[in-house]
C-alpha positions as CSV (number, residue, x, y, z in Angstrom):
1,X,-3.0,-8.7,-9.1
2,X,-5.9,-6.3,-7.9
3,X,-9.0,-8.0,-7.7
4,X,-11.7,-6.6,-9.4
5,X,-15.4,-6.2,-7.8
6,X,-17.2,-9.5,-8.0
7,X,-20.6,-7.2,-8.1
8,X,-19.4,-5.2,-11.2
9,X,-21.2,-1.7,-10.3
10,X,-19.2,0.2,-12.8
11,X,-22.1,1.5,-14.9
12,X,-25.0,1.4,-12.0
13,X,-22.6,4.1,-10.1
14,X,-20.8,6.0,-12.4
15,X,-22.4,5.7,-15.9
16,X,-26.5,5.3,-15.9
17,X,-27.7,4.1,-19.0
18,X,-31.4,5.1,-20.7
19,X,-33.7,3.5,-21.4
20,X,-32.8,3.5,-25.0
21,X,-29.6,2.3,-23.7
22,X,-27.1,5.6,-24.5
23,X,-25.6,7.1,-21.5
24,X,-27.0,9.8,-19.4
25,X,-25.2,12.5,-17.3
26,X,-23.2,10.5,-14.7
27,X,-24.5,10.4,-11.4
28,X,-21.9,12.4,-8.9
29,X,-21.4,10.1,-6.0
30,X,-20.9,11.2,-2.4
31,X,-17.5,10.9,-0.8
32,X,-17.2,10.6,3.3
33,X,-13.9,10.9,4.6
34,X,-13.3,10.4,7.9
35,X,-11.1,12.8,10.1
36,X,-9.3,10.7,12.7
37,X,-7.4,12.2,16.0
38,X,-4.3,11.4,15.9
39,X,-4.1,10.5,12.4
40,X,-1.8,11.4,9.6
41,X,-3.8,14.8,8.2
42,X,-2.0,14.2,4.6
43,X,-4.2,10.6,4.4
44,X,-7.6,12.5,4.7
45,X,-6.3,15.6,2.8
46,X,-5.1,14.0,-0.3
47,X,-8.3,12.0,-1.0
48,X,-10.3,15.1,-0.9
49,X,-8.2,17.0,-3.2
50,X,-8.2,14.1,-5.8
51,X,-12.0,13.2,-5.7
52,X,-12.7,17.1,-5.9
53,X,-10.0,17.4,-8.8
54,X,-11.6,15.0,-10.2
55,X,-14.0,16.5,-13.8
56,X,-13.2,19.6,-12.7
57,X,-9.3,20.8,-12.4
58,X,-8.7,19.5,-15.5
59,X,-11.0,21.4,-17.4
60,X,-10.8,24.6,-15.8
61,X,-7.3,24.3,-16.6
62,X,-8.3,24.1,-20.0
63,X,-10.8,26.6,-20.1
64,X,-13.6,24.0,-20.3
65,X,-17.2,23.5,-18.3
66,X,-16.6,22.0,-15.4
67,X,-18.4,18.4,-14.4
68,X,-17.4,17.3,-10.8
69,X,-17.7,13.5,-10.8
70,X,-17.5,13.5,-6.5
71,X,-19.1,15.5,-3.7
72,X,-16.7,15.5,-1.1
73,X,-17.8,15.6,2.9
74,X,-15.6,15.6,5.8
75,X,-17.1,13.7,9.2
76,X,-15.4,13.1,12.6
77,X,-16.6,11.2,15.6
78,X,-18.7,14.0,17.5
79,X,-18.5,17.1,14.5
80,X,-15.6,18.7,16.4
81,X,-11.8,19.3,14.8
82,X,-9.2,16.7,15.2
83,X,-5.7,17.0,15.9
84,X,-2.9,15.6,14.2
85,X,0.0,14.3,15.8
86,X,1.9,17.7,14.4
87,X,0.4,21.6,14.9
88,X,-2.3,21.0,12.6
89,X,-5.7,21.1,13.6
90,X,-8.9,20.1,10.5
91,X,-12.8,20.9,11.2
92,X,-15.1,18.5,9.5
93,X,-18.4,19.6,8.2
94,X,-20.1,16.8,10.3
95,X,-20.7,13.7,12.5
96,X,-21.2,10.5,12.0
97,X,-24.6,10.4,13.1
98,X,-25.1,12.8,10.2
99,X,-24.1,10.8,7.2
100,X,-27.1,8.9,6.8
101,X,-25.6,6.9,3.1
102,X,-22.7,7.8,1.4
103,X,-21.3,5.8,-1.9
104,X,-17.5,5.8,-0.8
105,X,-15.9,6.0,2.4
106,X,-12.4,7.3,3.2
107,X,-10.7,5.5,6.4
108,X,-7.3,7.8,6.7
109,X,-4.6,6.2,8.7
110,X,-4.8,6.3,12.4
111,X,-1.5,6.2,14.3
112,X,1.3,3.4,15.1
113,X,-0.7,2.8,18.6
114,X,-3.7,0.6,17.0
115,X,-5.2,-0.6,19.9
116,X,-5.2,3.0,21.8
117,X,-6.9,3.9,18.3
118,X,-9.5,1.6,18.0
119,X,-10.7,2.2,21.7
120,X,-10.8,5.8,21.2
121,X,-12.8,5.6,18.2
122,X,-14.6,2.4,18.7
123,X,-18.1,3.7,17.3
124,X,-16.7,3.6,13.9
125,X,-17.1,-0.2,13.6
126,X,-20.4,-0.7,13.4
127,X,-20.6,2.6,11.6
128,X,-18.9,1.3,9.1
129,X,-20.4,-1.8,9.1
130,X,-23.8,-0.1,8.8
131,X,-22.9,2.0,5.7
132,X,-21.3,-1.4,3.9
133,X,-24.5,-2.9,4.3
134,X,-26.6,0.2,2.9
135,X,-24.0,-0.4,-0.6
136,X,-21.1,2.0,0.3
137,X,-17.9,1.6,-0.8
138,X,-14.8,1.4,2.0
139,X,-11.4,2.0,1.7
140,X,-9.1,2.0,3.8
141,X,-5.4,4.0,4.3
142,X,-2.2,2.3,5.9
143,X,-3.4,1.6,9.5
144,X,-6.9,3.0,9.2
145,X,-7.0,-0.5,7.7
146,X,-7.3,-1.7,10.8
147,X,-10.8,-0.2,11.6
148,X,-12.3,-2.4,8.3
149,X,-10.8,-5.2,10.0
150,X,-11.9,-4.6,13.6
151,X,-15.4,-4.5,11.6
152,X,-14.7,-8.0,10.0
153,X,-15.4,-6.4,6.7
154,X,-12.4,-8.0,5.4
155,X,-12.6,-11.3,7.0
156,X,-12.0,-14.0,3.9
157,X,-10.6,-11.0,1.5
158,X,-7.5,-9.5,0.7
159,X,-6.0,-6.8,2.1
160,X,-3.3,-4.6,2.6
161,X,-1.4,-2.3,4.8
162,X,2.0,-0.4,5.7
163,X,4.4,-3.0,5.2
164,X,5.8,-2.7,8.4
165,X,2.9,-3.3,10.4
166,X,1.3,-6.3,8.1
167,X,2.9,-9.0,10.7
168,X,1.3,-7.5,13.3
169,X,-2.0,-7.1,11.5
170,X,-1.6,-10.7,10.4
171,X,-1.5,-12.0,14.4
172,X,-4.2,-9.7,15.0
173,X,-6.5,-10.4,11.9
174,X,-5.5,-14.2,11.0
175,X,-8.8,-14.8,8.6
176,X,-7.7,-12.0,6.4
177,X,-5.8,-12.3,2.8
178,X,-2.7,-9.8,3.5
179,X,-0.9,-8.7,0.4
180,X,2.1,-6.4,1.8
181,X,3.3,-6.1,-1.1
182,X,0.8,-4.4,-3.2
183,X,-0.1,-0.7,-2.9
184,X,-3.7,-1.4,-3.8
185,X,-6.4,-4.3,-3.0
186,X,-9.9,-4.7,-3.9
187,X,-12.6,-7.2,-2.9
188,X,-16.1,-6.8,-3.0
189,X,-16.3,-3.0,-2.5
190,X,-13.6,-2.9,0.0
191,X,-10.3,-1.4,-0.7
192,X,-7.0,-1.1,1.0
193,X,-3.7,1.0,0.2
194,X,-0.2,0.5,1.9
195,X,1.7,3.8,3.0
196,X,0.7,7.4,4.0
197,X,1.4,8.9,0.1
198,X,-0.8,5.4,-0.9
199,X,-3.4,7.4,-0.2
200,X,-3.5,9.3,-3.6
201,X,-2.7,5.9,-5.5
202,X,-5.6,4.9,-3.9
203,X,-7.8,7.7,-4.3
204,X,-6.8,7.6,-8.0
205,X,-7.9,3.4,-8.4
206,X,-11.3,4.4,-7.7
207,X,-11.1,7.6,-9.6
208,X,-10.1,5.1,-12.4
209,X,-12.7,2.7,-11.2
210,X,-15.7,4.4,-11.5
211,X,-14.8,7.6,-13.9
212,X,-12.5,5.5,-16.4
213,X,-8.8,5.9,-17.1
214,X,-9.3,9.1,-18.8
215,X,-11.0,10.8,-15.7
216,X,-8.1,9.5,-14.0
217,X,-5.6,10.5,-16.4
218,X,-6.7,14.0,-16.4
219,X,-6.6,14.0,-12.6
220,X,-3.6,12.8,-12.3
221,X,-2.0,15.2,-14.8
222,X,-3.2,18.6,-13.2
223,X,-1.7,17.5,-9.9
224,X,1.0,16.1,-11.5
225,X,0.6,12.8,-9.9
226,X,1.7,9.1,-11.5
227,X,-0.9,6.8,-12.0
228,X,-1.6,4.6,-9.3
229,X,1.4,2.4,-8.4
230,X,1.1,-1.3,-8.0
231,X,3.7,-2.4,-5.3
232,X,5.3,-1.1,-2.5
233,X,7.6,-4.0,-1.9
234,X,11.1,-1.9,-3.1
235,X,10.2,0.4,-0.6
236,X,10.2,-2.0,2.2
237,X,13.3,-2.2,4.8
238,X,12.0,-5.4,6.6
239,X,14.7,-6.8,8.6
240,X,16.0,-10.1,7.5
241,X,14.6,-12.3,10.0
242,X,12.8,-11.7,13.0
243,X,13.9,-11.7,16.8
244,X,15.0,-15.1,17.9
245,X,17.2,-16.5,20.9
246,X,18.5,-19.7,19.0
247,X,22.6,-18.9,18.9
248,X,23.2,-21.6,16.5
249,X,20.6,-19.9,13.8
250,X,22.4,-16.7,14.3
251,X,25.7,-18.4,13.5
252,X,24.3,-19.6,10.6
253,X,23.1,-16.1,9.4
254,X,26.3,-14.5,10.6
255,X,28.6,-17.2,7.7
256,X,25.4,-16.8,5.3
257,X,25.8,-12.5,5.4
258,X,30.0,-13.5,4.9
259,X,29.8,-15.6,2.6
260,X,26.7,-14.4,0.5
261,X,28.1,-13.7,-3.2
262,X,29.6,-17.4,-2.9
263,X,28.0,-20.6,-2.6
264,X,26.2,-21.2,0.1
265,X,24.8,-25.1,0.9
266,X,22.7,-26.5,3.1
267,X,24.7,-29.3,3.2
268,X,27.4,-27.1,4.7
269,X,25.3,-25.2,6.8
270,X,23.8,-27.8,8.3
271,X,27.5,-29.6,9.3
272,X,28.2,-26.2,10.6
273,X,25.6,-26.2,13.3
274,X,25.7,-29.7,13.6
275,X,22.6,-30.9,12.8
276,X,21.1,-32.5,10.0
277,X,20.1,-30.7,7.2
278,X,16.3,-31.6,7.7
279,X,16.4,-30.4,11.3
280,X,18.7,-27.4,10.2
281,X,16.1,-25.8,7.6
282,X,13.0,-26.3,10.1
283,X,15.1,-24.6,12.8
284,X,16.1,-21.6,11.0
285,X,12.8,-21.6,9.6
286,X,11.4,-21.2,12.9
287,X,13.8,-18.5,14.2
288,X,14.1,-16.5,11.3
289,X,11.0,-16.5,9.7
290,X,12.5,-17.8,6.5
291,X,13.7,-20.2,5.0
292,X,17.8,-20.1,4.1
293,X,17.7,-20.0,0.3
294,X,14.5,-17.2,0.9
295,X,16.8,-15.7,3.5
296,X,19.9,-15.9,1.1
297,X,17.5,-14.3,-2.2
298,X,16.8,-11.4,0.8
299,X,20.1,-10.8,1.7
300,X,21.0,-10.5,-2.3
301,X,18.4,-8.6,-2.7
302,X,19.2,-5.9,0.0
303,X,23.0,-5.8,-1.2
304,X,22.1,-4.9,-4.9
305,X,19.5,-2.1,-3.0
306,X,22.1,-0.4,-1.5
307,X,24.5,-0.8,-4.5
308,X,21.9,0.8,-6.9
309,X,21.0,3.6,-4.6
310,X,25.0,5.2,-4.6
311,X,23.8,5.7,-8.4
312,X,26.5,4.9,-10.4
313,X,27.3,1.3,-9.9
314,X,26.6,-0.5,-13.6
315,X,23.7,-2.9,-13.9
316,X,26.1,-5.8,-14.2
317,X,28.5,-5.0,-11.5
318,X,25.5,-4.6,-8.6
319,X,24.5,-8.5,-10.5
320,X,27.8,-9.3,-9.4
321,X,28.7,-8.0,-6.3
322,X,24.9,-9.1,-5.1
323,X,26.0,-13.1,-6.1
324,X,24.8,-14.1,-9.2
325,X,25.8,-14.4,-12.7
326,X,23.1,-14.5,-15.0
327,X,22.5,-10.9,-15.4
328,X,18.8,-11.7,-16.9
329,X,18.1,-13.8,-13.8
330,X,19.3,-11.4,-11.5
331,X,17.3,-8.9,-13.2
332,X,13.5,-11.1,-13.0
333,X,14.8,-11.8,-9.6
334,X,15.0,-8.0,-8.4
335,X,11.5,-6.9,-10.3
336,X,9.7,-9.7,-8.4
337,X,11.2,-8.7,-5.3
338,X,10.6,-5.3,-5.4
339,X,8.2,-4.6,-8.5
340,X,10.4,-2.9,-10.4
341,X,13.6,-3.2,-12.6
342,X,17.4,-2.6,-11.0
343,X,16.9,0.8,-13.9
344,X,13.6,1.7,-12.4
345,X,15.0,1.2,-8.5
346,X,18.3,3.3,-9.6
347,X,15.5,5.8,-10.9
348,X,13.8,6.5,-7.9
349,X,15.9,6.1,-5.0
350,X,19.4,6.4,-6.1
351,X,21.1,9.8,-4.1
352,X,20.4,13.4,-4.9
353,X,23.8,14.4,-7.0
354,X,23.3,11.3,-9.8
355,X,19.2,12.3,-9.8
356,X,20.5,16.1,-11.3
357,X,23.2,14.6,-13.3
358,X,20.5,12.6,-15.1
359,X,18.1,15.6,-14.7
360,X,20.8,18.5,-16.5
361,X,21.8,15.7,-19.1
């Protein structure tokens, strides 16, 4: 579950009260995103349309005043344009050494190559560290999470990331929380969101957060966005166990992939490799990463996946074919893994032909 603010600044930020205690006009808060060479242009481009949308698309839309709710800036390292890693070049309206305080501060995504990053944009760190101290708000976008680490910001706190570079940051950043499987964290004023498109999930959270759902709402329908998703585990394609040398563990996965809709013991794995059950589990534990019923659950797991995206495949005939039964079990078993119902899965990735079927029907 997202963790709320422990410093609850809701009304302080976004919803002054009087003296006589009615509300006033709400303040509009500044917005900093950072523009990052190298870095996904979408990341920085998406927050700024959503925070500018934000009290004012919607009501021009509907002929009404408009009330902007954010003041959106745009800041690089030295003032001058960045390049993405695709022909697409974006001119902020500043430096850093211009943005004296801000309220909120983007951190887009900065590249696969995180150490290259940080060393090219190493002044950020205490800059950001500096503007956390003076109150801001920080939040960070798939890798750019990495810069809020590097400025122990989230040291003790939960975080997350791209799923498939949490492992990474969890070597590199061992005192943080990591939650790969949400979309969305937040603890004490710091905020992280997995994937590239997170961004707008994100942006919308603290739309939410500081505006209230209707802001949000309204936002989210004139740019006919969803409300901010949760998880980002069903989109995950993390390979079943990590690189390992041990040839008897492989074996072992090698019958357990075979032999996955039947029963698999550890008993019997265990006599397989010759070893002792006890030793068995701690060895493929250590090779693989998991542990073989967690590894077995995966494998199920990844079978129904690919059985629900060829579209057509009934509910209880992916239970089946993925090894289980109990078609309510398989079912509680596939939303925890994943966040979301086998129906919901089907929904959103199953192939383009079944997506217009439903559609014309």
């Amino acid at each position: 579950m997202v963790r709320r603010d422990r410093n609850k600044t809701r009304k302080t930020l976004s919803r002054p009260l009087s003296a006589s205690g009615e509300d006033e006009k709400p303040r509009v808060l500044d917005v900093t995103v950072i523009l990052l060479e190298g870095g996904y242009a979408s990341t920085a481009i998406g927050p700024i349309e959503v925070f500018y949308s934000a009290g004012h698309l919607w009501n021009m839309l509907r002929g009404e005043e408009s009330k902007p709710r954010f003041r959106v800036r745009t800041a690089s390292l030295d003032g001058k344009s960045v390049k993405s890693p695709y022909p697409l070049h974006l001119t902020p309206e500043c430096s850093l050494k211009n943005i004296k305080k801000t309220d909120i501060v983007i951190m887009p995504t900065s590249g696969l190559d995180l150490i290259d990053r940080i060393a090219k944009h190493s002044a950020l760190v205490p800059w950001l560290r500096k503007q956390y101290e003076r109150g801001a708000y920080i939040a960070g976008v798939c890798s750019g999470v990495a810069f809020l680490a590097e400025a122990g910001l989230l040291d003790g706190r939960e975080a997350t990331t791209h799923w498939s570079v949490c492992e990474a940051f969890r070597e590199r950043y061992p005192n943080i929380v990591w939650r790969p499987e949400r979309f969305v964290t937040e603890d004490a004023r710091i905020f992280c969101s997995g994937g590239v498109y997170a961004s707008t999930d994100l942006s919308l959270y603290l739309v939410e957060k500081f505006c209230g759902h209707e802001i949000a709402l309204q936002t989210a329908k004139a740019l006919l966005l969803s409300m901010p998703r949760t998880r980002q585990s069903g989109y995950s394609v993390l390979p079943l166990s990590k690189p390992h040398g041990d040839e008897k563990i492989r074996e072992a996965e090698n019958y357990i992939q075979q032999h996955s809709v039947g029963e698999v013991s550890i008993d019997n794995l265990a006599g397989r490799a010759g070893m002792s059950p006890r030793n068995f589990i701690r060895r493929f534990k250590a090779a693989t990463g998991r542990l073989p019923g967690a590894y077995l659950q995966a494998l199920r797991i990844s079978i129904a996946k690919e059985l629900l995206e060829q579209g057509r495949v009934p509910i209880q005939t992916v239970c089946t074919k993925a090894g289980y039964a109990d078609a309510a079990f398989f079912r509680a078993l596939f939303k925890r893994h994943t966040g979301m119902t086998p129906g919901e899965y089907r929904a959103n990735f199953a192939g383009m032909n079944f997506r217009r079927e439903e559609i014309a029907s």
